[in-house]
Phi, psi and omega in degrees: 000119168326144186266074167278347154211156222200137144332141148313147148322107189099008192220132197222144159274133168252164195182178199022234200314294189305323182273003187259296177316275181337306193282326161326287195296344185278275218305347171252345185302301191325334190271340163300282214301318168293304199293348158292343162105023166286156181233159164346137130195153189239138146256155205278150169248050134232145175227157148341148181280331172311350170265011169210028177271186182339269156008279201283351152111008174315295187199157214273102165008300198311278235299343196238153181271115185261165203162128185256149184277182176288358156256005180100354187274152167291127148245152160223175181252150202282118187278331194218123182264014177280323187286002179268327183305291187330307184290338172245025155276300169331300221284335198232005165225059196277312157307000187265159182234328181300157169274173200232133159238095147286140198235154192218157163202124164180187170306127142206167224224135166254101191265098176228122204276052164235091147280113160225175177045012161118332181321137188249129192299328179256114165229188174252111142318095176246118169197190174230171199219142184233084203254152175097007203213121132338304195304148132334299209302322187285315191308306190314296188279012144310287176340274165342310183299313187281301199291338160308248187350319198259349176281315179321323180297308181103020140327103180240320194276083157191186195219166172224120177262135180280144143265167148224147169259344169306304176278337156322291167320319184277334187287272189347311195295281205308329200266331171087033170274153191288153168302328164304293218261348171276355192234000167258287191346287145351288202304308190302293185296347189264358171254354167060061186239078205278271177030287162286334148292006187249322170309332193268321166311332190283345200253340180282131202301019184244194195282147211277003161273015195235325179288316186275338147355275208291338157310290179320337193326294204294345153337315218264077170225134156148186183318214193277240195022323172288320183306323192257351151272353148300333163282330156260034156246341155354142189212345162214165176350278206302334184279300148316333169303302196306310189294315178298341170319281173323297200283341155337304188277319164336306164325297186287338183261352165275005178284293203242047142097342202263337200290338182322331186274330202236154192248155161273132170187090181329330173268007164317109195218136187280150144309316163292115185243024151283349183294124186253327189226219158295121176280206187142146200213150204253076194266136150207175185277166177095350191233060181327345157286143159289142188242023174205148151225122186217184176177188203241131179219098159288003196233327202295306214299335174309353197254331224230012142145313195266119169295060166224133181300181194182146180203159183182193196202154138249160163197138197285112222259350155297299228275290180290332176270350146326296206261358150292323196269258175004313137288348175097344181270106146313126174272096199304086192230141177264133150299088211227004185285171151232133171290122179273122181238122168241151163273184200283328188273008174243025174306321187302292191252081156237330172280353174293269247283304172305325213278332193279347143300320168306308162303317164303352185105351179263132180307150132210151180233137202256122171217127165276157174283161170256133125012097186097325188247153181223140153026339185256314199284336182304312210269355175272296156333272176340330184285300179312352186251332159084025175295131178288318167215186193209144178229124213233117148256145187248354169223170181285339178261001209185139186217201174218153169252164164213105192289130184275352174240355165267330188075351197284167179252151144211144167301163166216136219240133170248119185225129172253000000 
């Protein structure tokens, strides 16, 4: 039979076993996510284009699916959920001062014409936001948290690299390079094109200790160690504030158990370019994407009414069962349903018998036999199907169970 209708490009359906894994892996980040004392919150996913335009560094305009309502305003469909988070923490905590932990889960959407690497115009977004808190003390347990989640995942082989934009920003500042030409760098390093950022660096016009600086960037990767030839290349405050920052923190994740995972790395540069402070990304093998990503952005709530700082993270939960299945780590979801099977003339109690399972905590689906079909066929429906067993009544008193994954039999004594 001819095929008559199909998904757009970039947008997919998921069922049975795989949409059962995706919601299984959403229900522990969340249970993660709750036990940091994080809450709730849905934001719409259509917002003002203004909450993602150009200005604020989310994502590039061209990139978001546009539309207009009947008054004429520019909508998207939510490209990113932190400026939307960002926007109803102004608008419904604009007095608080205490800190705020938010945890999020939903669609968001990328109209972008490089669909590669697996990538989807439609994905599931998870991740929280931490508003109100400055400290250190808040980047470590972000940190912590993304390395819980990817062990929680059933992750053991991964890493997670630090960044900083502070120190970057100061190398910038002190060198007096135009904006034009910092954002042509960015781009080259964010393309992990060293060649080409190291050629453009030879071409730029500052002074020659600040230029072999910027040489050294893509270099200054690795542990704690990376920390203390940054430091002595510190060349101002602001530059030395960012590197103590780090080892600061460095301090706090070994508090909780965490530094093992993580690497440093000065040439690290974001695509968001609301990120003010340390950034970071989320790596295992086998997976050329980052499967977390995150920073510290003090400045966006400031564009939406509230002066407070704020850092938080996402990951895309397509992205992470993508990168499981690859590894080989099974998502531990049970074949736990039972198909209830009657012929037509015991139907009341084979649906008496489902409803007093149901009241117990057990799936059941009430199926007649049909006629003409046997016992091999129920039960191969049932494997396909994601059934655990089956329960075949042949009397008002008396069935068989059948295990679906032993294939064994037992009688079964029935009393309603």
């Amino acid at each position: 039979m001819k095929k008559l209708f199909h998904t757009p490009e970039g947008v997919r359906d998921i069922f049975a076993v795989e949409c059962d894994k995706k919601r299984f892996l959403e229900k522990q980040i969340e249970k993660l996510f709750r036990s940091y004392g994080y809450q709730s919150i849905d934001t719409p996913v259509i917002e003002f284009l203004k909450v993602y335009d150009d200005h604020v560094g989310s994502t590039s305009v061209r990139n978001t699916f546009r539309f207009f309502d009947q008054d004429g305003e520019t909508l998207v469909l939510r490209p990113d959920y932190t400026p939307s988070v960002a926007r109803a923490a102004a608008m419904y905590f604009a007095d608080e001062q205490m800190p705020l932990r938010f945890c999020y889960r939903g669609p968001v959407f990328t109209n972008s014409s490089t669909l590669h690497q697996g990538r989807l115009r439609e994905m599931t977004q998870m991740g929280v936001e931490y508003l109100n808190d400055d400290s250190a003390e808040a980047d470590a347990e972000i940190l912590a948290l993304v390395i819980n989640l990817m062990k929680r995942c059933g992750l053991r082989d991964f890493q997670v690299t630090i960044g900083t934009v502070p120190f970057f920003e100061a190398l910038v500042k002190e060198a007096g390079i135009e904006e034009e030409e910092k954002a042509r760098l960015c781009e080259l390093l964010l393309e992990q094109n060293r060649f080409g950022a190291s050629s453009m660096i030879e071409h730029l016009n500052i002074r020659k200790d600040l230029k072999d600086i910027f040489l050294r960037l893509p270099s200054l990767f690795g542990d704690f160690s990376v920390l203390e030839e940054a430091e002595r290349l510190a060349w101002n405050g602001e530059a030395r504030s960012a590197v103590s920052r780090l080892k600061r923190i460095y301090e706090l994740l070994h508090t909780y158990g965490c530094a093992q995972f993580v690497t440093f790395d000065f040439g690290m540069v974001s695509e968001f370019r609301y990120y003010t402070g340390i950034i970071f990304q989320a790596y295992t093998y086998g997976s050329g994407e980052p499967l977390i990503r995150g920073g510290r952005y003090d400045t966006l709530l400031k564009r939406f009414g509230k002066n407070a700082p704020a850092i938080g993270f996402m990951t895309r939960v397509d992205s992470l069962l993508t990168a499981l299945e690859r590894r080989h780590i099974e998502v531990p979801i049970a074949d736990i349903k039972t198909m209830v099977l009657y012929p037509a003339e015991l139907e009341k109690e084979a649906v008496l018998f489902a409803m007093e399972q149901r009241e117990q905590g057990i799936d059941a689906a009430c199926i007649r036999f049909e006629k003409g079909k046997s016992i091999e066929e129920y039960k191969e429906y049932g494997r396909r199907n994601q059934f655990g067993g089956i329960l075949y009544f042949d009397s008002k008193d008396h069935g068989c169970a059948i295990d679906l994954l032993t294939d064994t039999v037992s009688d079964l004594s029935i009393s309603l």
